[in-house]
Each structure stands twice: as C-alpha cells, then as structure tokens.
C-alpha atoms as an extended CHARMM CRD file, in Angstrom:
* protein
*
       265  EXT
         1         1  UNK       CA            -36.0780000000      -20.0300000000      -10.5200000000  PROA      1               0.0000000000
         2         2  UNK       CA            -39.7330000000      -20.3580000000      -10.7020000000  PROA      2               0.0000000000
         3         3  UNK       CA            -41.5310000000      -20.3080000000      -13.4450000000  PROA      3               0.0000000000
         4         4  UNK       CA            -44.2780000000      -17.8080000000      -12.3360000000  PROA      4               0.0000000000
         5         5  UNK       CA            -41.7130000000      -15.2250000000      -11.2730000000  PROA      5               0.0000000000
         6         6  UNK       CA            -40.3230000000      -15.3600000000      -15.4830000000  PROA      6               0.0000000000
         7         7  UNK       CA            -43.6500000000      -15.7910000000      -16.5370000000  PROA      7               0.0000000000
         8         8  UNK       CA            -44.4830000000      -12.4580000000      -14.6260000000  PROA      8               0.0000000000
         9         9  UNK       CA            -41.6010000000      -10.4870000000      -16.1520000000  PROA      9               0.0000000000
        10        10  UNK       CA            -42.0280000000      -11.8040000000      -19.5190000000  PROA      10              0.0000000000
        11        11  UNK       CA            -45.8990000000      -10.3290000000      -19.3590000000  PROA      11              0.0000000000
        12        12  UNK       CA            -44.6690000000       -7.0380000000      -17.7020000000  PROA      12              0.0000000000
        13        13  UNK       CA            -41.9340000000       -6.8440000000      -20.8470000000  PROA      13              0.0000000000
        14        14  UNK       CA            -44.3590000000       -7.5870000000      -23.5110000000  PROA      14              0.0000000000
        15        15  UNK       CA            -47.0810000000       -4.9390000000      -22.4190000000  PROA      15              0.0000000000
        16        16  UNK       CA            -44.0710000000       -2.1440000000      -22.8850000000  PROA      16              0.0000000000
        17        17  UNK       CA            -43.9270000000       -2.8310000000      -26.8990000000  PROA      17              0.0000000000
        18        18  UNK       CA            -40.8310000000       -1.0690000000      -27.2760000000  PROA      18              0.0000000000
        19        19  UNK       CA            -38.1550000000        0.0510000000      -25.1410000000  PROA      19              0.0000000000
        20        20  UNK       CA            -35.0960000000        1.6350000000      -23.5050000000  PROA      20              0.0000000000
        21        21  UNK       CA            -32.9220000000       -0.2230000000      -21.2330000000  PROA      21              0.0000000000
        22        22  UNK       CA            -30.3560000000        1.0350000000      -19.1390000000  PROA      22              0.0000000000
        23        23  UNK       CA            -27.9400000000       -1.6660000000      -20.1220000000  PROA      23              0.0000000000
        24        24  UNK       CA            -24.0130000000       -1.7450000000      -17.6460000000  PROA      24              0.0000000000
        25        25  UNK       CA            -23.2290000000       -5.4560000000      -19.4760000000  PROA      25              0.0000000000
        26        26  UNK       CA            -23.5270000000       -7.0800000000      -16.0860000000  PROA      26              0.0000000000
        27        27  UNK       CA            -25.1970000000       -9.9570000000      -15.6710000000  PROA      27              0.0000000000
        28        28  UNK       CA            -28.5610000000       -7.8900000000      -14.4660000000  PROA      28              0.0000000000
        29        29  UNK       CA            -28.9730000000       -5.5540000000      -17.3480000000  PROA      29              0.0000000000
        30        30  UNK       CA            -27.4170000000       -8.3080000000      -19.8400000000  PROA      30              0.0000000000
        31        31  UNK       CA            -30.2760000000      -10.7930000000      -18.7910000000  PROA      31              0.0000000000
        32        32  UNK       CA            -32.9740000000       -7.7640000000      -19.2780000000  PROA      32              0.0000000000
        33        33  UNK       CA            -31.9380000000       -6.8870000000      -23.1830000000  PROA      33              0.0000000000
        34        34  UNK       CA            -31.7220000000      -10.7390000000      -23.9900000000  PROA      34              0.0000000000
        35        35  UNK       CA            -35.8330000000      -11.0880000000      -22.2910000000  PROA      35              0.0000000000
        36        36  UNK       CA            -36.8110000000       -7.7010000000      -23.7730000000  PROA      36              0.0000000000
        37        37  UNK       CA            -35.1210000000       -9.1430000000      -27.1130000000  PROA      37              0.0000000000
        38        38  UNK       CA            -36.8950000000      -11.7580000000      -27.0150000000  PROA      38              0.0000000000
        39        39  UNK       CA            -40.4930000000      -10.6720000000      -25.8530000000  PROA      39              0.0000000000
        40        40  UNK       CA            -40.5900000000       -7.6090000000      -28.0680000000  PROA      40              0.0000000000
        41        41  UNK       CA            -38.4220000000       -8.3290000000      -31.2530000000  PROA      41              0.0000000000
        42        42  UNK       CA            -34.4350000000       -6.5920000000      -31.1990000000  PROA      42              0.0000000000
        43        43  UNK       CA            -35.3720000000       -4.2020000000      -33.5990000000  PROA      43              0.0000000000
        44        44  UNK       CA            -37.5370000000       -2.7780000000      -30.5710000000  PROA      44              0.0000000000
        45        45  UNK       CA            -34.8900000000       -2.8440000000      -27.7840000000  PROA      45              0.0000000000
        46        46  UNK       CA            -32.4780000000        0.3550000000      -28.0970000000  PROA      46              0.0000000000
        47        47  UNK       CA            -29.8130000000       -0.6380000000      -25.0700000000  PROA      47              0.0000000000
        48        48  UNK       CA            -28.3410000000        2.5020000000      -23.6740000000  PROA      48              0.0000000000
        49        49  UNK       CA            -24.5620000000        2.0300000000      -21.9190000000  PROA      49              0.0000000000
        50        50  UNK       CA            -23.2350000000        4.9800000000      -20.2320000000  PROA      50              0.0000000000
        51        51  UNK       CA            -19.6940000000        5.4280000000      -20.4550000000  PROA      51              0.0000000000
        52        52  UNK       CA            -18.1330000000        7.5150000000      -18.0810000000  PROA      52              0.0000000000
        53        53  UNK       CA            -13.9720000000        7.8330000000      -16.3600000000  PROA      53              0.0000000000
        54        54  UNK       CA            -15.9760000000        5.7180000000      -13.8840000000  PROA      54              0.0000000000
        55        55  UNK       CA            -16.3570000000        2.7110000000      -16.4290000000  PROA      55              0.0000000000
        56        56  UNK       CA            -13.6110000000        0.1860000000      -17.4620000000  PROA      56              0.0000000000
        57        57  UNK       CA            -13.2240000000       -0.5500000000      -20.8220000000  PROA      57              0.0000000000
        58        58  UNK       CA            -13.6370000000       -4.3280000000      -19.5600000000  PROA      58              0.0000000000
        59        59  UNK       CA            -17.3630000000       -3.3210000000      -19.2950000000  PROA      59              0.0000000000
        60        60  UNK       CA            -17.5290000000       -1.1730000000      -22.1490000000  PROA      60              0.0000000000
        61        61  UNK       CA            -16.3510000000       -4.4690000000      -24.3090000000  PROA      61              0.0000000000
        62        62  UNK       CA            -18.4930000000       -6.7800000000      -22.7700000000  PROA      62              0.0000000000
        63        63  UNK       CA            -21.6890000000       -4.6530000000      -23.2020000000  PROA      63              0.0000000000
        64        64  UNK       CA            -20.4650000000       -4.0720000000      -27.1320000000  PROA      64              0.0000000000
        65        65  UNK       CA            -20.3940000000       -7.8450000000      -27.7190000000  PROA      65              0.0000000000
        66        66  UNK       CA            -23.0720000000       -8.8420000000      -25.8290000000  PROA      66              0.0000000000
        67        67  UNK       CA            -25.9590000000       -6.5620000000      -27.8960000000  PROA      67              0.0000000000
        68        68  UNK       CA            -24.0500000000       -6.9670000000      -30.8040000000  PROA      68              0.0000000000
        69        69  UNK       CA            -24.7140000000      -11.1460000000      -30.1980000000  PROA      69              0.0000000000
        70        70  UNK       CA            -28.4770000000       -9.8370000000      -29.4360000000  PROA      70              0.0000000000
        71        71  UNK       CA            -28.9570000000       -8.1580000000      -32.3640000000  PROA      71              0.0000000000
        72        72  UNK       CA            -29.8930000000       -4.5680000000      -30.2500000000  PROA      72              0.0000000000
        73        73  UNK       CA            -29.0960000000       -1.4170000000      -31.0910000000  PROA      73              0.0000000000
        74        74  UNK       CA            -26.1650000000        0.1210000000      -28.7290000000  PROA      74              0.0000000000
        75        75  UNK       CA            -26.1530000000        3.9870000000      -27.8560000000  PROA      75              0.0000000000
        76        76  UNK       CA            -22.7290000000        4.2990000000      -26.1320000000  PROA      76              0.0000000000
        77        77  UNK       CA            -24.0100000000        7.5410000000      -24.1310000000  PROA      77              0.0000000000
        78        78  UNK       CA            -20.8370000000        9.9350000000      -22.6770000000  PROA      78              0.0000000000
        79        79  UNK       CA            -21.3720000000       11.3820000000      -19.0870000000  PROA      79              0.0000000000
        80        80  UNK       CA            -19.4000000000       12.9420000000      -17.2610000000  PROA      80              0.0000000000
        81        81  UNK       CA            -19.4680000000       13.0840000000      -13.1110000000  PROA      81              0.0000000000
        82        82  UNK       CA            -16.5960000000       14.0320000000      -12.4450000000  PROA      82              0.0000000000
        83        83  UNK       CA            -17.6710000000       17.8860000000      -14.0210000000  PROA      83              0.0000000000
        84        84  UNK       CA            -19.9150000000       17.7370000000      -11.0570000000  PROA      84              0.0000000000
        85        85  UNK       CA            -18.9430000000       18.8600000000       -7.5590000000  PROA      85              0.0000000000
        86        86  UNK       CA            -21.6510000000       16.9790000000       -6.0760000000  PROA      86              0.0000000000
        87        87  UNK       CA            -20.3790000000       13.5240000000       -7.4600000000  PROA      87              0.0000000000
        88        88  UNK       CA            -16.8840000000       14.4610000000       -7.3070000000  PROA      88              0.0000000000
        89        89  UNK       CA            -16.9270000000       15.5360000000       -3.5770000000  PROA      89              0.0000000000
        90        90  UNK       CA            -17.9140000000       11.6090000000       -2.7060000000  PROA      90              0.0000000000
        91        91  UNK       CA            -20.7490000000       12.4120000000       -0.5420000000  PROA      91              0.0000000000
        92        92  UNK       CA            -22.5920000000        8.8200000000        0.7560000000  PROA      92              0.0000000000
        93        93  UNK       CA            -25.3680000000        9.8830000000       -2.0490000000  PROA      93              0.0000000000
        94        94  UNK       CA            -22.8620000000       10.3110000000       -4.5780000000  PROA      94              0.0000000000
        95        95  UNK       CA            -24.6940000000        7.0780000000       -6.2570000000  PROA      95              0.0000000000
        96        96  UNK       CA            -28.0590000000        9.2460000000       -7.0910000000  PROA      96              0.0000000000
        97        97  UNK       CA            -26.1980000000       12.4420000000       -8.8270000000  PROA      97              0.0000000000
        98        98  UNK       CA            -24.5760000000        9.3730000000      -11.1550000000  PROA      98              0.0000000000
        99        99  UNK       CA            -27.6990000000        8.0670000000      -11.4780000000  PROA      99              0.0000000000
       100       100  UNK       CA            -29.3370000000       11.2800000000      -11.9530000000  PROA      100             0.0000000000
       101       101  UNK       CA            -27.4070000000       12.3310000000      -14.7470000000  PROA      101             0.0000000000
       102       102  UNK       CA            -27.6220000000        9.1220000000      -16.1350000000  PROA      102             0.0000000000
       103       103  UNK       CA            -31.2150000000        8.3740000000      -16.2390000000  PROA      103             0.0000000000
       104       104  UNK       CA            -31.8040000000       11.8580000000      -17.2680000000  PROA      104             0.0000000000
       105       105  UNK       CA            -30.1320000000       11.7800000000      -20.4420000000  PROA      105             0.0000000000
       106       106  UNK       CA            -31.6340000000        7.9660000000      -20.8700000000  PROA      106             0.0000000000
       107       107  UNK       CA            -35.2790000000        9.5540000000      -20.6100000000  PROA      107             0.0000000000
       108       108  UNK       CA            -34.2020000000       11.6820000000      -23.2620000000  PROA      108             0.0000000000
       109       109  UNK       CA            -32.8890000000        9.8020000000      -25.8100000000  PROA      109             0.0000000000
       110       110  UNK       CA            -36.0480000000        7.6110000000      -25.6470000000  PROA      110             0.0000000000
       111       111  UNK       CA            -38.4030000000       10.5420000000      -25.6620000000  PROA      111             0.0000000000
       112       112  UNK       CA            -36.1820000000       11.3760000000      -29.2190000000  PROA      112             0.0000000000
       113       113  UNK       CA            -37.0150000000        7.9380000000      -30.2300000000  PROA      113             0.0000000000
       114       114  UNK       CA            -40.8180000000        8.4000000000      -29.0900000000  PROA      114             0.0000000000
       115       115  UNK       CA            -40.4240000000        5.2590000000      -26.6940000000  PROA      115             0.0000000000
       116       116  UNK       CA            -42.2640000000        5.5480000000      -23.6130000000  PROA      116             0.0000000000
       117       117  UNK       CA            -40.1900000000        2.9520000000      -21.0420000000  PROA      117             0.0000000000
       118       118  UNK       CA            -36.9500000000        3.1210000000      -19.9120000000  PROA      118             0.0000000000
       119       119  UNK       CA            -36.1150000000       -0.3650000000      -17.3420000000  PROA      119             0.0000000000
       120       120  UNK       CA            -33.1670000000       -1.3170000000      -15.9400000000  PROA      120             0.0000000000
       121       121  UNK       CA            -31.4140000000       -4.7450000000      -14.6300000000  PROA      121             0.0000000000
       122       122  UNK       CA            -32.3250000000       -3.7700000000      -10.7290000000  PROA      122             0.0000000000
       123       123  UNK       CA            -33.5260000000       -6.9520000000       -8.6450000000  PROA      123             0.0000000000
       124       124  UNK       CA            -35.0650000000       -8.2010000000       -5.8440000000  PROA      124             0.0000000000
       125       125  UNK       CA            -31.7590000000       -8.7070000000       -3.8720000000  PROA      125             0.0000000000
       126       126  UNK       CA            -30.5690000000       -4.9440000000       -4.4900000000  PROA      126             0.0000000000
       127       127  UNK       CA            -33.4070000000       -3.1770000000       -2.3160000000  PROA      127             0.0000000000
       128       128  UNK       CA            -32.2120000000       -4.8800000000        0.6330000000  PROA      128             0.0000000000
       129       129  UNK       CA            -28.7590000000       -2.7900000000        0.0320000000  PROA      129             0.0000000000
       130       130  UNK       CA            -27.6620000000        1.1370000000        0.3830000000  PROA      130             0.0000000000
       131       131  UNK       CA            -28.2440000000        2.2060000000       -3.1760000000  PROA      131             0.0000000000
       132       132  UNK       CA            -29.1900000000        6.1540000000       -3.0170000000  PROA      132             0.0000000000
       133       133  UNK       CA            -29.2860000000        5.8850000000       -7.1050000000  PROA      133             0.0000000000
       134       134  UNK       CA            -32.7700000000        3.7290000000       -6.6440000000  PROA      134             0.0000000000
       135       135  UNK       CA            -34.2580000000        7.5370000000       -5.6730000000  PROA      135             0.0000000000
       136       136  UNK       CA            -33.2070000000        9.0590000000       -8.6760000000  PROA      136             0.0000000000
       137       137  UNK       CA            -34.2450000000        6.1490000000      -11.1790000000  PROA      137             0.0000000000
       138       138  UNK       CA            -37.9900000000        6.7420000000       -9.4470000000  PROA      138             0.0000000000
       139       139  UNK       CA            -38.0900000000       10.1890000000      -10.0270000000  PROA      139             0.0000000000
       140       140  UNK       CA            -37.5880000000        9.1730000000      -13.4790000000  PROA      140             0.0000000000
       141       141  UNK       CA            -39.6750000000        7.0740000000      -13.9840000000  PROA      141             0.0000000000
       142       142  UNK       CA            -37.4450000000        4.0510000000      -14.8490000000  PROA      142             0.0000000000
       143       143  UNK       CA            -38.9640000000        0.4540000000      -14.6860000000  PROA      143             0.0000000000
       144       144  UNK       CA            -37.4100000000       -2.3130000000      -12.7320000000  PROA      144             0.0000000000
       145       145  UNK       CA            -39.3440000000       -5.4150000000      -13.9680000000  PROA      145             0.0000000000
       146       146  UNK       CA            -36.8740000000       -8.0690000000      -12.3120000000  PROA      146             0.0000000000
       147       147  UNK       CA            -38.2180000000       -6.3190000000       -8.6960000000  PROA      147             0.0000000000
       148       148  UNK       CA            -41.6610000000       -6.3930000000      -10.0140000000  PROA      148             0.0000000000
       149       149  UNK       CA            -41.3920000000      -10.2020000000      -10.4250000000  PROA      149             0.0000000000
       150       150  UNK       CA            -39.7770000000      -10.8850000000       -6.8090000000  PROA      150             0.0000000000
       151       151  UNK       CA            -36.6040000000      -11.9590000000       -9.3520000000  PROA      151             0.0000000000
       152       152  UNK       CA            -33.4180000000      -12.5900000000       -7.6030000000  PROA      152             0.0000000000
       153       153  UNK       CA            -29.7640000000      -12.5120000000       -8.1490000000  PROA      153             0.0000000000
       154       154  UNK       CA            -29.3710000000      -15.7980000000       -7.9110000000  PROA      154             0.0000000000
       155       155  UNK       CA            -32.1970000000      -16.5400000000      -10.0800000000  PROA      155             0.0000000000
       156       156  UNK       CA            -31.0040000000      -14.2100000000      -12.5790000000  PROA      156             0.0000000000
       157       157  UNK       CA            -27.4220000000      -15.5930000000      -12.8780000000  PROA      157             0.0000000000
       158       158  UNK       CA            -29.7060000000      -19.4570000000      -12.7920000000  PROA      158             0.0000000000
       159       159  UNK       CA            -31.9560000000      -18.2960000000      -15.9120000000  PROA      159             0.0000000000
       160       160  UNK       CA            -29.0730000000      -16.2190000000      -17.9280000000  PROA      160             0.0000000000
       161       161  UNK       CA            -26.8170000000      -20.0970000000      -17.2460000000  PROA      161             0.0000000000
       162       162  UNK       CA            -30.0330000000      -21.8330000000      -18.9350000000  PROA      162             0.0000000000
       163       163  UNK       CA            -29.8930000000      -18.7540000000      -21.6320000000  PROA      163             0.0000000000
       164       164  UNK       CA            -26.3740000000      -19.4310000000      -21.8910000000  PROA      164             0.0000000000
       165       165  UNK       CA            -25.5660000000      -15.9470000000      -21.7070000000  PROA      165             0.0000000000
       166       166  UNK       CA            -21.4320000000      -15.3210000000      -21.4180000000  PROA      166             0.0000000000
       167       167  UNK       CA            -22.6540000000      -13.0960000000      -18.1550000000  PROA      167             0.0000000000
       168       168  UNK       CA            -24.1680000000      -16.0620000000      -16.2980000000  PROA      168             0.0000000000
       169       169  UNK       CA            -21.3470000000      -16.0620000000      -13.7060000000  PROA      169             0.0000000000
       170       170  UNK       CA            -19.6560000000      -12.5970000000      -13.8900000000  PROA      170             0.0000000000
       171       171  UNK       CA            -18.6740000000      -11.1130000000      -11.2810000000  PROA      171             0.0000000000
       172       172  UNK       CA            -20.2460000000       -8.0110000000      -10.2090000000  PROA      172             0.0000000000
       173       173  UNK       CA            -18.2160000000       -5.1810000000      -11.4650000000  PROA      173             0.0000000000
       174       174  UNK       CA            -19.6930000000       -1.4710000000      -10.1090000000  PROA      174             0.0000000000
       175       175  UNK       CA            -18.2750000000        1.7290000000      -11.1090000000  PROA      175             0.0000000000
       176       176  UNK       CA            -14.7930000000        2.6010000000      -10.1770000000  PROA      176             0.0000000000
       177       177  UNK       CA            -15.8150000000        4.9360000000       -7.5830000000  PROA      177             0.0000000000
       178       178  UNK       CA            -17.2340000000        2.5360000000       -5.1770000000  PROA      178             0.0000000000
       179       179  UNK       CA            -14.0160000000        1.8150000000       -4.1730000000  PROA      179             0.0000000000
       180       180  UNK       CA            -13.1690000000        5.1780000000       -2.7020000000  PROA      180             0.0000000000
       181       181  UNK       CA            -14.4970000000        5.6840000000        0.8890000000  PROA      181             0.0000000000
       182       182  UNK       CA            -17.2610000000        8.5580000000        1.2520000000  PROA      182             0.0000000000
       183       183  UNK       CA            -15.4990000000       11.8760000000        1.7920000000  PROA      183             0.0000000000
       184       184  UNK       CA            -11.8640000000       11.6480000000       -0.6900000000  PROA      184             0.0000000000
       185       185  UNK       CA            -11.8710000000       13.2440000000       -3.4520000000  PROA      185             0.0000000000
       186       186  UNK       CA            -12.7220000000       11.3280000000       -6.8370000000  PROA      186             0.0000000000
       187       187  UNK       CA            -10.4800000000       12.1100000000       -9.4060000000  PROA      187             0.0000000000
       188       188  UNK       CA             -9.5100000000       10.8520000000      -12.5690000000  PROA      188             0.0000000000
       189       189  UNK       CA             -6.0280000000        9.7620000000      -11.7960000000  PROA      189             0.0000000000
       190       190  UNK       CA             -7.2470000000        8.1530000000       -9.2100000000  PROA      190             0.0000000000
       191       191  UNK       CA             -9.6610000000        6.2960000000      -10.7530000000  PROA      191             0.0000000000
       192       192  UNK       CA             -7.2200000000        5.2110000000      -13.5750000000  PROA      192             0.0000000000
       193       193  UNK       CA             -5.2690000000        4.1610000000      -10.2490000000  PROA      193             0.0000000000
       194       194  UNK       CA             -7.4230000000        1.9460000000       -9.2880000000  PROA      194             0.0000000000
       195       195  UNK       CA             -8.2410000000        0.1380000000      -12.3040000000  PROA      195             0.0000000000
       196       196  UNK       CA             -4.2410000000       -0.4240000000      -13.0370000000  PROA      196             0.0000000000
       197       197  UNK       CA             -4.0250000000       -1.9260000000       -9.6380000000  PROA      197             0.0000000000
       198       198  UNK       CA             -7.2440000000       -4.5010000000      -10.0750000000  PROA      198             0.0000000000
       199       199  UNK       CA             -6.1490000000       -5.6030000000      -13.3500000000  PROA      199             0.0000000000
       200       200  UNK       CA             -2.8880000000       -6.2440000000      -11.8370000000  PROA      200             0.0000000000
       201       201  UNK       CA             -4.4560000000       -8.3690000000       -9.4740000000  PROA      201             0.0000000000
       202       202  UNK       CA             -6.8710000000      -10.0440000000      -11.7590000000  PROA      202             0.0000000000
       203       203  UNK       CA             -3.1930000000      -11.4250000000      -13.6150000000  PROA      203             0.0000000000
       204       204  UNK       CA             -3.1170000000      -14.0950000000      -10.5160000000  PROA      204             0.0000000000
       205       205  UNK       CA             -6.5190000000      -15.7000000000      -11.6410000000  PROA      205             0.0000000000
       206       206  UNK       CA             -8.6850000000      -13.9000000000       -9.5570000000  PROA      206             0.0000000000
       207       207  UNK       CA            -12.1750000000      -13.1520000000      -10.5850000000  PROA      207             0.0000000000
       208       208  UNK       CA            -13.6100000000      -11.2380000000       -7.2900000000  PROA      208             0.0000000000
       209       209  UNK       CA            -11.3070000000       -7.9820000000       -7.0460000000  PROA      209             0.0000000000
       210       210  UNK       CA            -11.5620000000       -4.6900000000       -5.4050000000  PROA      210             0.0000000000
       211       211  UNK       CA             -9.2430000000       -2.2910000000       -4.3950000000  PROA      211             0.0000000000
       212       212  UNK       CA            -10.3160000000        0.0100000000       -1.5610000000  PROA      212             0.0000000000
       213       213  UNK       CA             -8.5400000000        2.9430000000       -1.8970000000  PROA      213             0.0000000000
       214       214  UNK       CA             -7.0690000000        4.5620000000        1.6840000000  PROA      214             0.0000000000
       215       215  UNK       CA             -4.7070000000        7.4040000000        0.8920000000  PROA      215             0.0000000000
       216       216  UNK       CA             -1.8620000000        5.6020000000        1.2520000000  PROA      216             0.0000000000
       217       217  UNK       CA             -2.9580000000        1.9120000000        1.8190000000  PROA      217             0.0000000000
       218       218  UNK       CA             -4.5270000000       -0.1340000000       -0.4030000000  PROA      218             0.0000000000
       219       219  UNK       CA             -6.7010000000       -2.6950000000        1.0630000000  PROA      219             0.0000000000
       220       220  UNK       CA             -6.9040000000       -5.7500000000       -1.0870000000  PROA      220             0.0000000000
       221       221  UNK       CA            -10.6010000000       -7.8450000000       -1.3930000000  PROA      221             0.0000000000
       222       222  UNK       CA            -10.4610000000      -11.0620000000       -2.8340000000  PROA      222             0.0000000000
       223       223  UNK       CA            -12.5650000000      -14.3510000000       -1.7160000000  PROA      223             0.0000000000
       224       224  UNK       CA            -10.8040000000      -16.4080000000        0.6460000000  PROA      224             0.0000000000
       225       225  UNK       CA            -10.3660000000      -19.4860000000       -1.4810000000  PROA      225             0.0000000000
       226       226  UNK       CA             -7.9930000000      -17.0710000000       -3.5540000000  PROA      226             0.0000000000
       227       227  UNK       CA             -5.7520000000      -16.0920000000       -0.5410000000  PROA      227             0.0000000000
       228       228  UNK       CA             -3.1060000000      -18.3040000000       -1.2350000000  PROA      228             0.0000000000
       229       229  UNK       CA             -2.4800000000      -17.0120000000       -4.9200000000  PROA      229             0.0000000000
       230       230  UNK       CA             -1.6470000000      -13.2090000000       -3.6830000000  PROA      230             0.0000000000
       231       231  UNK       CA              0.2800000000      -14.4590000000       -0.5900000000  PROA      231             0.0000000000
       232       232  UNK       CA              2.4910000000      -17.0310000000       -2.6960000000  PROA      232             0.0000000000
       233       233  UNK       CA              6.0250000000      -15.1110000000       -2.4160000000  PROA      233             0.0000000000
       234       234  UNK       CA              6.8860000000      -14.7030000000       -6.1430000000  PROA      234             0.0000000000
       235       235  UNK       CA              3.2640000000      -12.9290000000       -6.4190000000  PROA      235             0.0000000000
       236       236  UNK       CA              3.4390000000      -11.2460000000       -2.9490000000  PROA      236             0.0000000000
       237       237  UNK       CA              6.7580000000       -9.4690000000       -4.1120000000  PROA      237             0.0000000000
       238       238  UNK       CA              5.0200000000       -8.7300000000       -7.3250000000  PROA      238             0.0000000000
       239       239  UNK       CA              2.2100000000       -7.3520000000       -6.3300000000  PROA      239             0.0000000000
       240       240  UNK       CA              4.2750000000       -5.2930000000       -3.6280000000  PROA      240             0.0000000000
       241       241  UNK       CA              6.6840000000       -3.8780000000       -6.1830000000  PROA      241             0.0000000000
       242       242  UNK       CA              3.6900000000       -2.9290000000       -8.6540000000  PROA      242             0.0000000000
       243       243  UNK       CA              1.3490000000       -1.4060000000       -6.1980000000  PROA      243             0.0000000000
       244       244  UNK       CA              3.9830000000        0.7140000000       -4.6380000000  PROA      244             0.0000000000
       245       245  UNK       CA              4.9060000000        2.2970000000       -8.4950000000  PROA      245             0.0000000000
       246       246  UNK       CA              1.3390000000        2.9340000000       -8.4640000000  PROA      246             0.0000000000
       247       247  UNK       CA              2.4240000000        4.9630000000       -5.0920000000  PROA      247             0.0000000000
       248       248  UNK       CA              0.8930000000        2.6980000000       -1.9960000000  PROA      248             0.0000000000
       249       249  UNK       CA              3.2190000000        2.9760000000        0.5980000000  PROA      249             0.0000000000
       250       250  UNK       CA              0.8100000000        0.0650000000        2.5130000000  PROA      250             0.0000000000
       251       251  UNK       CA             -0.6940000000       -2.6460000000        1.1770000000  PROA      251             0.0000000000
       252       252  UNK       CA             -2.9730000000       -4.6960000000        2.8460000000  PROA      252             0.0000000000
       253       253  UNK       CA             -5.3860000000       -7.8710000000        2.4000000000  PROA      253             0.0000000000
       254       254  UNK       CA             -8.0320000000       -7.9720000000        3.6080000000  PROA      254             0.0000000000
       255       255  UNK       CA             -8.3960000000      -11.6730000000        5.5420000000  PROA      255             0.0000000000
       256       256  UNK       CA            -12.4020000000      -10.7720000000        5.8220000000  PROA      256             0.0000000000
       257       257  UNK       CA            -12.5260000000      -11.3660000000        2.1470000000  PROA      257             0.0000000000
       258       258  UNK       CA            -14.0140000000      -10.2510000000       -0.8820000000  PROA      258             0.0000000000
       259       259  UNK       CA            -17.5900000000       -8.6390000000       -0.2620000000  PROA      259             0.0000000000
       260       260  UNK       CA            -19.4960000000       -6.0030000000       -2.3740000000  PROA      260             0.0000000000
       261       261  UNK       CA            -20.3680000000       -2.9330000000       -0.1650000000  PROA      261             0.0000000000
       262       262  UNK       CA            -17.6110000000       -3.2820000000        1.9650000000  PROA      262             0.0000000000
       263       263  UNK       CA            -17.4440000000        0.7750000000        2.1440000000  PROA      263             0.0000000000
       264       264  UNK       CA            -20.9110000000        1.1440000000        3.7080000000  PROA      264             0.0000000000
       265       265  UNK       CA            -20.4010000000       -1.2850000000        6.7950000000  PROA      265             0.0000000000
C-alpha cells in the first residue's frame, strides 16, 4: 500500500490520544488496535468486542488472543438482538438495529472511561457495499480512519502481512445472521444451526464457508478451487448424512462460488 495513505491514518490515530475501538478480531478491526497500539501507547487503546448469539466463539477466541498479544485492554460487551423484534424480524436494515445497539453501548462505555473517540475497522472497499449499519455508526459518531485514508482491503490484509498479524489472510467471517435471507425469522436455534453446519464444512479444509440458510435447503458457498473436496464421494455422503441430522432435506452447492453478500444480489 502506499505510504501516504498509512502515513495519513497514523496522523489521524495519533491526534485522538486515547481511544475506543470497536474491535470483531477480523482482519479490519485487528489491524486498527495493532496501529492505535502503536501510535498512542496500549495502555490507551480499550478494544471493545461485542458478543452476541450472532458471534462464534471462533471470533470471540481470536479477538481474546489477538489484544491479549497487543497488550490492550478487552471489554467483552454482551448484546443481545435477538430481544429485539426489529433485528429479529430480518428486515434488509436489520444490520443498523445491530449496529445501533452496538455502538450505543460502545459510546457509553467510553464516555465512563472519559474517552472521547470511538473508530472502527470500516474501509475504503466497504462503502461500495449494502451496509445499513454505516447509518447508525454516523449517528454515533464513530470514526472510520481506514476510509479517511482511502485504505483498502487489500491494503489492509498487505500492511497487517508486513505487521505479521495472525489476521493477515483471514477470511472474512460476518455475523451469523447474514446468512439468513431478509424476511425468516432469526432465531437462536437457528443460528446455532448454522454454525454446526459451517464448522462441519470447514473439517474438509475449507477456509471460505457460508451456509445460506433456505427453509429446507441449504445452499453451500465455497470458492471454486475447493469444489472438488465437498463433491469427493466419501465427503459428499458425509456432508449429506450430517446436514440432514441438522434437518436439510436439500442440500445444494452453489457452482457460482463462494462470495460475501451473496443475499443482497
């Protein structure tokens, strides 16, 4: 990436002093507490993870080890969406009432703490995408120095390689519910559905998964290069036999491949 975009967030960083970050453990947020770590000294980085029946524990580890490497303090903040009709109901804004309840209960945890900024890991790349939670981080007020600096995905995963962060080349992981089409129901056993039947998947050596739940058919995204380890008999049957226990009467891969957003084409 270029060094004038970095320079630019590094600046932006170092004129908050100290600060809240919204912090998943994706490669986004994970690259924002290392620079904020850096620029401003751990002890005045507080990274907040939300942890929700819409987060795996996968994440919840990762973003535990990560700070812990960092030296950052870790709030592990409980929400709870699923309490709320509006999120629950899966309307195609169901992103902002997350984010709404997220970022409100961010804001106040760093108004306890007397800390002015609260940022986040968005970038460049993301405003080109549907993301109805971007509405509700502006009305609070939440910071999004990578998009300040024109910084992009792939520059991101480039620098956090060079920073040999563990998150360089994770795959991006969003909250269970963005594999439920607008409209169903989101539930708790079927989120706990959903997760049982990527991890299942993620046995063959797969690192792009998502299950799109449909009822009774679950549509299988992987990357195409990966094909051949789901449709190898032995795993075929496995996957067939599992998936229907989970209580899929169809299930389906998808030969268009693994693609993030899939549910808003």
């Amino acid at each position: 990436m270029g060094a004038e975009k970095i320079a630019v967030c590094k600046a932006l960083i170092r004129s908050f002093r100290k600060v809240v970050v919204a912090y998943s453990g994706g490669v986004d947020s994970s690259l924002m507490v290392k620079l904020c770590a850096d620029e401003l000294g751990s002890a005045n980085v507080t990274a907040v993870t939300g942890v929700s029946q819409t987060y795996t524990d996968e994440e919840k580890n990762v973003a535990q080890q990560i700070a812990s490497k960092l030296g950052v303090e870790l709030v592990l903040l409980q929400t709870d969406e699923l309490s709320s009709d509006l999120f629950a109901n899966n309307p195609v804004n169901r992103c902002y009432y997350c984010k709404r309840e997220l970022y409100g209960k961010l804001t106040d945890i760093a108004r306890k703490k007397n800390i002015p900024y609260v940022l986040d890991g968005t970038n460049a790349d993301d405003l080109g995408d549907y993301r109805p939670g971007r509405k509700a981080a502006e009305e609070f007020g939440i910071i999004s120095p990578f998009v300040s600096a024109g910084i992009t995905k792939s520059d991101i995963r480039n620098l956090s390689r060079s920073l040999e962060l563990p998150t360089w080349d994770k795959p991006a992981n969003p909250c269970l519910a963005s594999r439920v089409p607008y409209g169903i129901k989101i539930t708790d056993p079927l989120l706990r559905k959903i997760e049982a039947g990527e991890k299942i998947l993620r046995k063959f050596d797969i690192k792009n998964v998502r299950l799109r739940h449909h009822d009774a058919i679950a549509r299988i995204e992987v990357s195409s290069h990966d094909f051949h380890k789901l449709v190898d008999e032995k795993a075929r049957l496995e996957i067939v036999d599992a998936f229907k226990k989970l209580g899929y009467k169809w299930i389906a891969l998808d030969l268009e491949g693994y693609r993030t957003g899939s549910l808003n084409e």
